[in-house]
C-alpha positions as CSV (number, residue, x, y, z in Angstrom):
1,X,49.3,31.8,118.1
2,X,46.2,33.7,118.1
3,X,45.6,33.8,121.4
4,X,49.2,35.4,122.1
5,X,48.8,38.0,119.4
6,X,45.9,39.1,120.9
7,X,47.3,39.1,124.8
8,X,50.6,41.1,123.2
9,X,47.7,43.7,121.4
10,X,45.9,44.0,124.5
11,X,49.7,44.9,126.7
12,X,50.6,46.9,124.3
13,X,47.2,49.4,123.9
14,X,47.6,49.3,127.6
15,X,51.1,50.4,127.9
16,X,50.0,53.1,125.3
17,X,47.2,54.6,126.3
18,X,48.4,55.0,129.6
19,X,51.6,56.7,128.7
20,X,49.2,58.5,126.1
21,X,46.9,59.5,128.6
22,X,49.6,60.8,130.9
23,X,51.8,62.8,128.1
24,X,48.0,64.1,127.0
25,X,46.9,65.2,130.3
26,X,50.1,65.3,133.0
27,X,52.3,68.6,133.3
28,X,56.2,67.8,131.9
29,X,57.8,67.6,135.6
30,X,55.2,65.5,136.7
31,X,55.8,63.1,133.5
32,X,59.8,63.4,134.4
33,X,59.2,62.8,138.0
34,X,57.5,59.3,136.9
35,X,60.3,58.2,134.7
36,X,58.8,59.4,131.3
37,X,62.1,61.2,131.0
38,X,62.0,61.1,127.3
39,X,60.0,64.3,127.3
40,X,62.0,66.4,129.4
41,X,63.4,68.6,126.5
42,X,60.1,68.7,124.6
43,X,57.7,71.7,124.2
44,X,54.5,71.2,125.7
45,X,52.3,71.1,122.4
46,X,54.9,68.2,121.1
47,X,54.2,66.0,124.3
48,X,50.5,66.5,123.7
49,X,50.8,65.0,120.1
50,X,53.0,62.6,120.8
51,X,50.4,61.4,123.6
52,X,47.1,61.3,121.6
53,X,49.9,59.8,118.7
54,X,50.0,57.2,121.6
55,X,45.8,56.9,122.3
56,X,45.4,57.1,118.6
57,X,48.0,53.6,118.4
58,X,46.4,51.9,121.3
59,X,43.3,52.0,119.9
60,X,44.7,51.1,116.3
61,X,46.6,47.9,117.5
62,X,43.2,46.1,118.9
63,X,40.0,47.9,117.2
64,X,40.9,47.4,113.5
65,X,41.3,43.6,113.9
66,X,38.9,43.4,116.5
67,X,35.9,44.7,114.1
68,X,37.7,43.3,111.0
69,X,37.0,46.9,109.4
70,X,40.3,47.9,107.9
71,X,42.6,44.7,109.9
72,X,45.5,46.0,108.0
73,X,45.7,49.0,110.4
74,X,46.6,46.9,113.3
75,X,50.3,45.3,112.0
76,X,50.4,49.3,110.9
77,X,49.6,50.7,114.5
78,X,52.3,47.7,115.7
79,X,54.7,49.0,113.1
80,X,54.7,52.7,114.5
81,X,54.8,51.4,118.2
82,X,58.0,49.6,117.5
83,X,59.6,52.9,115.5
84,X,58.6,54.5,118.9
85,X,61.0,52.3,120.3
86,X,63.6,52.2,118.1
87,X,64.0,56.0,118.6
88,X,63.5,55.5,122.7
89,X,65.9,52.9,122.8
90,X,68.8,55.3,122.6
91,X,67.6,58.6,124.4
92,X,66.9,56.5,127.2
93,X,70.6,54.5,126.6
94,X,72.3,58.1,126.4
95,X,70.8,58.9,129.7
96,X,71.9,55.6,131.4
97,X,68.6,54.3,132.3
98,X,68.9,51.1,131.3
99,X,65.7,49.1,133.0
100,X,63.6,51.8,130.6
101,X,66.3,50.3,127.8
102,X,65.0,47.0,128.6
103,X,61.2,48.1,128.9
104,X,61.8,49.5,125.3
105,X,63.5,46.4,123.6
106,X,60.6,44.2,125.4
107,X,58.2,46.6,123.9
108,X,60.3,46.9,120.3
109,X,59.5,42.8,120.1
110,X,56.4,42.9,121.0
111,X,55.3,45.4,118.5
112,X,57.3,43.8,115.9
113,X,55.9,40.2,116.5
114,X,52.4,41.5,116.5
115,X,53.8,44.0,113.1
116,X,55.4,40.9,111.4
117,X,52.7,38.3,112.3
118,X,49.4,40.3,111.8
């Protein structure tokens, strides 16, 4: 059980920090144009929070319980990972893209196995 924790940690920082690194770093048509459509209404300082949010989670899910210096952080970074989804899932539904729909609920499980069984 262990080792899947850890592989679902290490796909989820991933997933994170590189849609962190994009929203931190990529102009709003750019992030639109490569399906992070999510942002599309957003002003530019709020896609930049909500991208080093992102970092800031991918780095929480694996360090914490990695260097066993404050493990509790890690089910708390899964925790906001899966309310990231929860408030995805239905922007994304409304817009009818339903394979990021899917990405989201894979990611909402993920999260909230690694939440639940850290």
């Amino acid at each position: 059980m262990n080792t899947l924790l850890w592989t679902l940690q290490g796909f989820l920082a991933i997933v994170f920090i590189y849609s962190g690194i994009m929203k931190a770093t990529q102009q709003r048509d750019r992030l639109v144009s490569l399906g992070q459509t999510g942002v599309a209404n957003l002003s530019y300082p709020v896609i930049r929070s909500i991208g080093l949010a992102e970092i800031a989670g991918a780095v929480g899910i694996i360090l914490p319980r990695l260097t066993g210096i404050v493990p509790q952080l890690t089910p708390l970074a899964a925790g906001c990972f899966a309310l990231i989804m929860v408030m995805a899932i239905p922007i994304h539904y409304r817009r009818a893209e339903f394979k990021s729909v899917a990405f989201n609920v894979v990611l909402l499980l993920m999260a909230g196995m690694v939440a639940y069984m850290r």
